[in-house]
C-alpha positions, 0 to 999 in steps of 0.5 A: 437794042431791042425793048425790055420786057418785064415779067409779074410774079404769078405770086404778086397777082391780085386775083386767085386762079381757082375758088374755093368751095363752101362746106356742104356736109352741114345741110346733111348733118341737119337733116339727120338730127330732125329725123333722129328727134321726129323718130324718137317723138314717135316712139315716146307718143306709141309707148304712151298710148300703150301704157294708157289703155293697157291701164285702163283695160286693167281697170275694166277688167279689175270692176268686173271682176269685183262686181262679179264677186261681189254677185257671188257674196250675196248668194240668195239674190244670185240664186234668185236672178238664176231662176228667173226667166227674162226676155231682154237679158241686155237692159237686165244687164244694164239695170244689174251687172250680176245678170251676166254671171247669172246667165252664165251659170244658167247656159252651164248648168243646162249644157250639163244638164243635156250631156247628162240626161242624154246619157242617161236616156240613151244608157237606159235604152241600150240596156233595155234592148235583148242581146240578139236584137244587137247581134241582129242590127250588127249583122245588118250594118254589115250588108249594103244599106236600103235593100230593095223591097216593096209590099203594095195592096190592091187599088181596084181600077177599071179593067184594062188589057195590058197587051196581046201577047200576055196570056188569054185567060189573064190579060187584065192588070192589077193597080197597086197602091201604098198608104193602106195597111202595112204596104210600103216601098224601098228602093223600087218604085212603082208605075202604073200597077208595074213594080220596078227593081232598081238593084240587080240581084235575086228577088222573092216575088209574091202576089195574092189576089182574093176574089168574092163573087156572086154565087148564082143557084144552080139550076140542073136545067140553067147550062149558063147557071153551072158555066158561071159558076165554074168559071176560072180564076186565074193569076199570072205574074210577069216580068218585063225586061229591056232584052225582050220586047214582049212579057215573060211569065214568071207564076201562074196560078188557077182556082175554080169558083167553089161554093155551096149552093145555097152560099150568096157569094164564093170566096177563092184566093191565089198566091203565088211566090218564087225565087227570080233574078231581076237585073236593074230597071226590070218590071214584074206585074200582075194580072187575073182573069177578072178584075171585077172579082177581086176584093179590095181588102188590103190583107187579102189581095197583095203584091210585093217582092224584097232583094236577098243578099246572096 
């Protein structure tokens, strides 16, 4: 017969089949609970800091504002410290709190005083100005600012022929200059005796020369006596431009040396003036017939042009 088997419980066995696992949710719960106390620690410590200085911003501000009013209830030593004068407002400050109020009140009554006076300065000029002065300056700030015009005087050079193809008997140009008299020049300029327009448009042109020359008796046997004396005088204004390779004669003007026989020295002037269209870079000059002729006097030998608003 075959052998017996025996069989033992599963229940009986001594040793479990699967482990139990241990709690792990309490390392998280600690966690949680330091943070939380960290978190609020921090909070408690901000809030302290705050409350501390804002106290003692309040205290800051309570002490100067008392010693500012305590400056105030003593009015001769406040009005003292505003009349005088120092240089070193910060050791005034240090030394005497009132300083600061009193420099205050200084840099105020004298921002006021400025405004003040300056209205008052620029009140009474504008009421002293003539009604038609305005009309004038307001009609002028209606048209484009700094119009072309120059007025220059004579500057006596040494004579110098400009080129062949200007006219035989002025050939020789005129140096102007500014500094002298009532000569001045605005948006133009000038090189060497040229004047040069810088604005396209119409421009008066004028120049005058004035010779003074020596009067040589006239002898009715002397043929170079009577020839001296009836020399020519000529003036002759040009315009250079860069269409044309040689000058254009605007003006020419001539006069005949006349003088009484027993005169040292005759006097003569020229002026020429017209109306020309200039377009931007273009030059005019002058030139005479004699440079040595001509008088320096700045009143008498001129040069100049001015833009008109057409």
């Amino acid at each position: 017969m075959a052998g017996q088997y025996s069989r033992s419980s599963s229940s009986e066995s001594s040793v479990p089949m699967i482990r139990t696992a241990a709690p792990a949710n309490s390392t998280l719960i600690v966690g949680a609970v330091f943070g939380a106390v960290a978190l609020l620690l921090s909070i408690v410590s901000t809030a302290g800091m705050f409350v501390y200085f804002t106290r003692e911003i309040s205290k800051v501000k309570n002490e100067s504002v008392s010693q500012e009013l305590w400056c105030l209830n003593s009015p001769q030593r406040f009005e003292q410290l505003i009349s005088t004068e120092t240089e070193d407002l910060s050791d005034q400050i240090k030394k005497d709190p009132c300083w600061r109020l009193a420099n205050s009140a200084k840099l105020l009554a004298t921002k006021i005083a400025d405004k003040t006076n300056k209205k008052h300065i620029i009140q009474g000029v504008m009421d002293n100005i003539p009604v038609d002065v305005l009309k004038s300056a307001a009609e002028f700030n209606d048209k484009p600012a700094r119009s072309s015009s120059a007025h220059l005087t004579v500057r006596l050079t040494s004579p110098q022929d400009v080129s062949h193809h200007l006219d035989q008997s002025c050939r020789h140009l005129v140096k102007w200059g500014i500094g002298k008299g009532l000569s001045h020049i605005q948006n133009m300029t000038l090189h060497h005796g040229k004047l040069r327009a810088s604005q396209t448009g119409r421009y008066y042109i004028y120049a005058q020369t004035y010779f003074r020359y020596q009067h040589k008796a006239r002898d009715d046997n002397d043929d170079d006596s009577a020839n001296a004396n009836e020399q020519q005088l000529v003036q002759c204004i040009y315009k250079m431009t860069t269409t044309y390779a040689s000058p254009i004669l605007l003006m020419k003007g001539v006069g005949t040396k006349c003088a009484a026989a027993n005169a040292e020295y005759g006097l003569n002037s020229i002026y020429q003036g017209g109306l020309f269209e200039l377009k931007a870079g273009d030059e005019i000059f002058v030139t005479i017939s004699d440079i040595k002729l001509v008088d320096d006097n700045v009143a008498s030998s001129y040069f100049g042009s001015f833009r008109l608003d057409m």
